[in-house]
N, C-alpha and C positions, 0 to 999 in steps of 0.2 A: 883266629883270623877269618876262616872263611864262616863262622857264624855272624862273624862281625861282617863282613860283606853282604850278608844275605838277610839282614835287618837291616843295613841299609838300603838294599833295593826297595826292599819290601815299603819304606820310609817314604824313596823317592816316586815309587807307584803312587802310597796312596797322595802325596801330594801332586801328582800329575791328576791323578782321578776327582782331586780337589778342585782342581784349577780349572782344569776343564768346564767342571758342572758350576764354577763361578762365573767362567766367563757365559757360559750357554745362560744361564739365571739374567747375564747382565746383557745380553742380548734381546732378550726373552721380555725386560724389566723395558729396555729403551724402545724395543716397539711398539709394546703398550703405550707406554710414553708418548709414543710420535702420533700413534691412531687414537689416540685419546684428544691431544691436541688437533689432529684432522676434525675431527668432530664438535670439539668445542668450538673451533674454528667454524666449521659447516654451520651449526645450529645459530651460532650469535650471527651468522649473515643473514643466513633465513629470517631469523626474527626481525634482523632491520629492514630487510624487502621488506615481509609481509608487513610490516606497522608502513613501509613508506609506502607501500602500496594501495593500504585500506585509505589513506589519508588523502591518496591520488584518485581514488576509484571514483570517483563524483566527476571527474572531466573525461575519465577515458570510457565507461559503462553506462547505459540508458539504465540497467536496473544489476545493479554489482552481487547477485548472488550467489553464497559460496556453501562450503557442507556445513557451516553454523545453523543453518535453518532448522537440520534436525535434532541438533544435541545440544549444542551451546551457543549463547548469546553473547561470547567474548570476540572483542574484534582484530585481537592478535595473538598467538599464542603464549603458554606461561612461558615463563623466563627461566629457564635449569639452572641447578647448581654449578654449573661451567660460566654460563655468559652471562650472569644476572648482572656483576658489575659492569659490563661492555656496554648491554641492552640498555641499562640505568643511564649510562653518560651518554649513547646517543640518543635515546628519546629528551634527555637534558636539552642537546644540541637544536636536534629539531623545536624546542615547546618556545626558544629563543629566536627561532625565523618566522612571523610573520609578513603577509605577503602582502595587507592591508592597514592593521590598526599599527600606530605609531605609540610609541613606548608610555607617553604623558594616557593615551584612553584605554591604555592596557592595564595603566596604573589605578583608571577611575571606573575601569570594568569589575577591578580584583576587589575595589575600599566597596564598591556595590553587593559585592558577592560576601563581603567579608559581613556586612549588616544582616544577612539571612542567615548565615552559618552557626548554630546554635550551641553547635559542640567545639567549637574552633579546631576543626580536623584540617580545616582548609580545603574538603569536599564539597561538591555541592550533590544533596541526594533530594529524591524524589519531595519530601517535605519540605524543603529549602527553597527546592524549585516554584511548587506552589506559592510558597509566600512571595517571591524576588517576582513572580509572573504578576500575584494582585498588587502588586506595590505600583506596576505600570500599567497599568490593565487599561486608566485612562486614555494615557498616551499611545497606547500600543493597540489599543478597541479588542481587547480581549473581553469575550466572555466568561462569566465564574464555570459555566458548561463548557469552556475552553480548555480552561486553566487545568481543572480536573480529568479529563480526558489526556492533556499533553501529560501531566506529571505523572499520572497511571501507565501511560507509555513508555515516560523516562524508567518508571520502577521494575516494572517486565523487560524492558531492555537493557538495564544495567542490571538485572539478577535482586536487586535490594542494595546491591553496592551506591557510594556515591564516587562521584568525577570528581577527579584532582582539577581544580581553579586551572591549571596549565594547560590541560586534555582539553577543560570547556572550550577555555579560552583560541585554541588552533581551530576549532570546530566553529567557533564562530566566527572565528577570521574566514574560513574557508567558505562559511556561508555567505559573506563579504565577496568574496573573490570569485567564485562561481556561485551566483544567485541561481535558484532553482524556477524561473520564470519558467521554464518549458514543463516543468514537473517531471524533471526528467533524473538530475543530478541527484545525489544525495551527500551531504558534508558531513555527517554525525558519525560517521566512521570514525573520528579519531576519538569521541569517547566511548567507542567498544560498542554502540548498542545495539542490540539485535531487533527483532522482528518476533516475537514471545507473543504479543500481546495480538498480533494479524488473526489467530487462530480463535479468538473467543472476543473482542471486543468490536464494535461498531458504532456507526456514527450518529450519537444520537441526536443531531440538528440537526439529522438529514433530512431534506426538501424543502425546508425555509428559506425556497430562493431570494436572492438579491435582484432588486431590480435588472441588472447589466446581465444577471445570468439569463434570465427570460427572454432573453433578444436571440433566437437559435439560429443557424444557420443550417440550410436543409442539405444537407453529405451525404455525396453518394461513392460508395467505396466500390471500384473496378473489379471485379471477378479476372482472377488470373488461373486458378487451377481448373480442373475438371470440378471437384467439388464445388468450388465456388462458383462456376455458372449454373449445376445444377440445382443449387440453393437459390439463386434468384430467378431461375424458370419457374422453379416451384414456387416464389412467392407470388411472379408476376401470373400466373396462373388461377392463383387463389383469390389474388386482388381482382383479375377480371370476373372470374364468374361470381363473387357477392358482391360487387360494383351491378352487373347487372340484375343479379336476383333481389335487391333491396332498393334498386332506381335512384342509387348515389349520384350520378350523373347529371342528372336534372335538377329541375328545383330544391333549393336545401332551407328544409323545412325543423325544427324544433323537433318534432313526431321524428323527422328520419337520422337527426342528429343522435338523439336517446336510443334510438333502435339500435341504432349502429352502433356506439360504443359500450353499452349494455353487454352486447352479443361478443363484442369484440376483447372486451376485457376478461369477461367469462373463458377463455379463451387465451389471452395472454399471460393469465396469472401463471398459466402450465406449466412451459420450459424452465421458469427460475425453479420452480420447487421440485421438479424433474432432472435438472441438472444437480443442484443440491444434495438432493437423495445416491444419486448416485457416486457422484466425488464422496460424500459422507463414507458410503461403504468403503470408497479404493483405499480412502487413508484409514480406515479401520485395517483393512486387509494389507494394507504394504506396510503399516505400523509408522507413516511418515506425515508430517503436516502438510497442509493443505494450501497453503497463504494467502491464508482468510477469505478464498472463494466461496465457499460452503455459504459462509454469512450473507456475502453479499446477493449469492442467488437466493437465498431466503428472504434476504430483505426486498428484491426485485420483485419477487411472489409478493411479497407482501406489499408491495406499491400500488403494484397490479390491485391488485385484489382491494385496497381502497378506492381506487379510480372505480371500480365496479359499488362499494359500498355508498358512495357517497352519490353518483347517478343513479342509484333507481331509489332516491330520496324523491327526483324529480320526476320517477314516471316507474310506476307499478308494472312489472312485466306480466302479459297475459299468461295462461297454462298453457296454449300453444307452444307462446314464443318458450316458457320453462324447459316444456319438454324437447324442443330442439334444442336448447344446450345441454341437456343431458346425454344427447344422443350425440353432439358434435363433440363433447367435451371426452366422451367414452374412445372416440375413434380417436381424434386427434392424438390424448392422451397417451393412448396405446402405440401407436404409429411413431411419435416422439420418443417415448423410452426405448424402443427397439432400434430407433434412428442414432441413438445417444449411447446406446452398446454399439454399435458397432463403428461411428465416425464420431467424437463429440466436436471437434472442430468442424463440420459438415453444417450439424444441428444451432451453432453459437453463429455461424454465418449465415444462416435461414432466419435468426430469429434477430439479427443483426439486418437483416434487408427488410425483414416485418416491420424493425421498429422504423427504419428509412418511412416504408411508407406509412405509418402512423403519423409521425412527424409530419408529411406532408397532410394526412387528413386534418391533424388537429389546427392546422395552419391553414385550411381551406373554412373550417368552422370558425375561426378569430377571426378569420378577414369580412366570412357573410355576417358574423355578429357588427363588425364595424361598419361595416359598406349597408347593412340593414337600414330600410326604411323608418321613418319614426312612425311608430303605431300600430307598427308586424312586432309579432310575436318572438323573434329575433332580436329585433333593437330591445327588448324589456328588458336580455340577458346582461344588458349595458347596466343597467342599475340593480338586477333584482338581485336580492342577498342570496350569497353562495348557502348552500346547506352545513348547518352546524360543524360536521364532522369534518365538512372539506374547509371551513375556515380554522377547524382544531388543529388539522393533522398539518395544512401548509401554512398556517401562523399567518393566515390573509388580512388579518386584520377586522375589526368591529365591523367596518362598512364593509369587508371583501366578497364582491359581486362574482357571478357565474366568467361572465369572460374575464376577471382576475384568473378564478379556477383552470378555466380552457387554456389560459398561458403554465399555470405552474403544471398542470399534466401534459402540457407540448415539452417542457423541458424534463420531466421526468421520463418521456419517451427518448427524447433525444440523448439523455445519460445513457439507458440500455444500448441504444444503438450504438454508442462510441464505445460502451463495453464489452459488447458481445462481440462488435467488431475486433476490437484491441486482444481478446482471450485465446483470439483464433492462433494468433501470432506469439504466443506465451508460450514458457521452455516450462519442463519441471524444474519448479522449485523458483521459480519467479514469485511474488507477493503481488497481492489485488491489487491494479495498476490506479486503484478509485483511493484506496484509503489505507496505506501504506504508513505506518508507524515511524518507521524514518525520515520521510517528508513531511511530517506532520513537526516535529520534533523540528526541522530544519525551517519550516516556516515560523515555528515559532521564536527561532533564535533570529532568525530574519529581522524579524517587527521589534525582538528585546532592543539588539545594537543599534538599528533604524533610531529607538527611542532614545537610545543614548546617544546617540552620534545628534543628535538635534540638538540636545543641551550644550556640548561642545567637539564641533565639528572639524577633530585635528585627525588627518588623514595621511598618510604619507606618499 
């Protein structure tokens, strides 16, 4: 009997010892349970902020930059193994709110999309897009250098992927609803695409101004910081004493027109290819992109630097005058790169108030070429053919004369100055405020609906 009582304790132990370590297991199993759902929970909300947010970012951000710049070009996060069906049905929700196009041109957007789509994935990819863009090109005045530049954007900015017809289709609506008239907005958010392409591509119709571009207005941007007065002390400084040592002020003659901007371009080509250089190294050194500055101050050098190629077509500089730009260009030069270590928004606001008065010089030169007598050597600029290269490089035209020329280099000046300006103001990790792969992309979704909405104009 008392062996028999003493197996069954022993019985009743280990089932106590059982039960125990079941119910702890089953504890142990439901809080998992509950922080697992916390999280599933946490992640699929996140994911639908961030998608409703990238999709919003065009009305609430001047320029919506986020950490994709450095790593990836996706413009919402992947979707887990938790919330992928939740994420699935509300981007469903959303692809079914537009805020502009009515269901009949939504219908006649998709049968348009559906003509280029090769593989019937129902994507639209970078080669799809090229064809759907020359299919309108008439109606829409794209160029084949248009076409090719956007669709090389869309491809860098979507990774090689194509857009779901639904993804396009809100992207375009949104470029409907907030038009990018200020160049400010960006819609293309909602098919993910990034900014890949800022880093290595650039514009290759650049300076073939448009008539309505060549009409500048002369802008003078207020100095608010310490730096920024001492940036235009220093220019106003510079301006007066080669205003007097070159007798700018007086009569304006052709000899002092040449002299002047000869000396002057030799000279301006510096900062872009100075600033350049040294953005080159920081993103080598911090291992981060740059957004597409690099390019741009290269290409400002290099504007520069035609403006000088194509005037001394019209006048052989003496060895004097050589050897003072060698000597100016040495100081300057040096003076500038040490300025550019230690402030570069200092340096981009100095060469922002040069270009101010550039602009106003080249506007003082176009008015004496108009207002010139008939039979001065001034009024001849009214007809005389521009030199070769400068009718190559700004597409002037067969007949494009010198005071053609003097307008499209007024307005090349006045781009630096609204950019050198604008850079000052720039955060890291902002993109070239000039030629921005998203806006590009968003103007050209602009002109596609434009072109459809003509054919039939159902709007809601």
């Amino acid at each position: 009997t008392n062996q028999t009582k003493m197996i069954s304790k022993e019985f009743k132990r280990i089932g106590d010892s059982m039960l125990r370590a079941s119910n702890k297991s089953a504890i142990i199993f439901q809080a998992i349970q509950k922080n697992h759902r916390h999280h599933e929970a946490l992640y699929s909300t996140k994911a639908l902020v961030s998608k409703q947010s990238l999709i919003k970012s065009s009305v609430r951000n001047t320029y919506p930059f986020s950490e994709a710049r450095c790593f990836s070009t996706l413009g919402h996060p992947a979707s887990s193994i938790f919330d992928e069906a939740t994420h699935k049905e509300s981007l469903q929700k959303q692809k079914k709110q537009f805020q502009i196009l009515s269901p009949s041109v939504v219908e006649m957007i998709k049968r348009d999309f559906k003509t280029v789509d090769v593989n019937n994935d129902g994507k639209m990819d970078a080669d799809e897009l090229k064809q759907l863009l020359r299919r309108h090109k008439d109606i829409c005045g794209f160029k084949e250098s248009e076409i090719l530049e956007i669709s090389e954007f869309f491809y860098s900015g979507t990774s090689g992927r194509g857009v779901p017809f639904d993804d396009l289709l809100i992207a375009i609506d949104n470029t409907l609803s907030n038009p990018r008239f200020d160049n400010k907005t960006k819609n293309s958010d909602g098919m993910g695409v990034g900014t890949c392409a800022a880093e290595y591509y650039y514009d290759t119709n650049h300076h073939q101004w448009k008539e309505d571009e060549l009409k500048i207005d002369l802008t003078h941007v207020t100095p608010r910081t310490l730096s920024d007065k001492l940036a235009l002390n220093a220019v106003k400084m510079v301006r007066y004493s080669f205003d007097t040592m070159t007798g700018w002020n007086g009569e304006i003659t052709t000899s002092k027109v040449l002299q002047r901007v000869i000396f002057l371009e030799t000279i301006a080509a510096v900062p872009g290819m100075v600033a350049s250089i040294f953005r080159h190294f920081k993103s080598l050194r911090s291992m981060e992109r740059d957004g597409g500055l690099i390019n741009m101050f290269l290409e400002e050098a290099t504007n520069e630097r035609m403006h000088l190629l194509t005037f001394v077509t019209l006048r052989d500089p003496s060895v004097p005058f050589r050897l003072s730009v060698i000597g100016s260009q040495f100081v300057f030069g040096t003076g500038f790169g040490l300025a550019y270590l230690l402030s570069p928004k200092f340096c981009h606001r100095f060469v922002g108030y040069i270009e101010e008065e550039a602009c106003s010089t080249y506007t003082k030169i176009i008015e004496s070429i108009e207002e010139a007598p008939e039979g001065s050597e001034l009024a001849e600029w009214k007809t005389q053919r521009a030199p070769k290269i400068g009718i190559s490089y700004w597409h002037l035209g067969e007949d494009g004369t010198i005071l053609d020329l003097m307008y499209a280099v007024r307005a090349d000046e006045a781009e630096h100055r609204d950019v050198n300006h604008s850079v000052v103001n720039m955060q890291p990790g902002d993109i070239n405020p000039r030629y921005d792969p998203k806006a590009r992309i968003d103007d050209a979704l602009h002109k596609y609906v434009r072109a459809m909405l003509t054919r039939q104009p159902k709007i809601d």
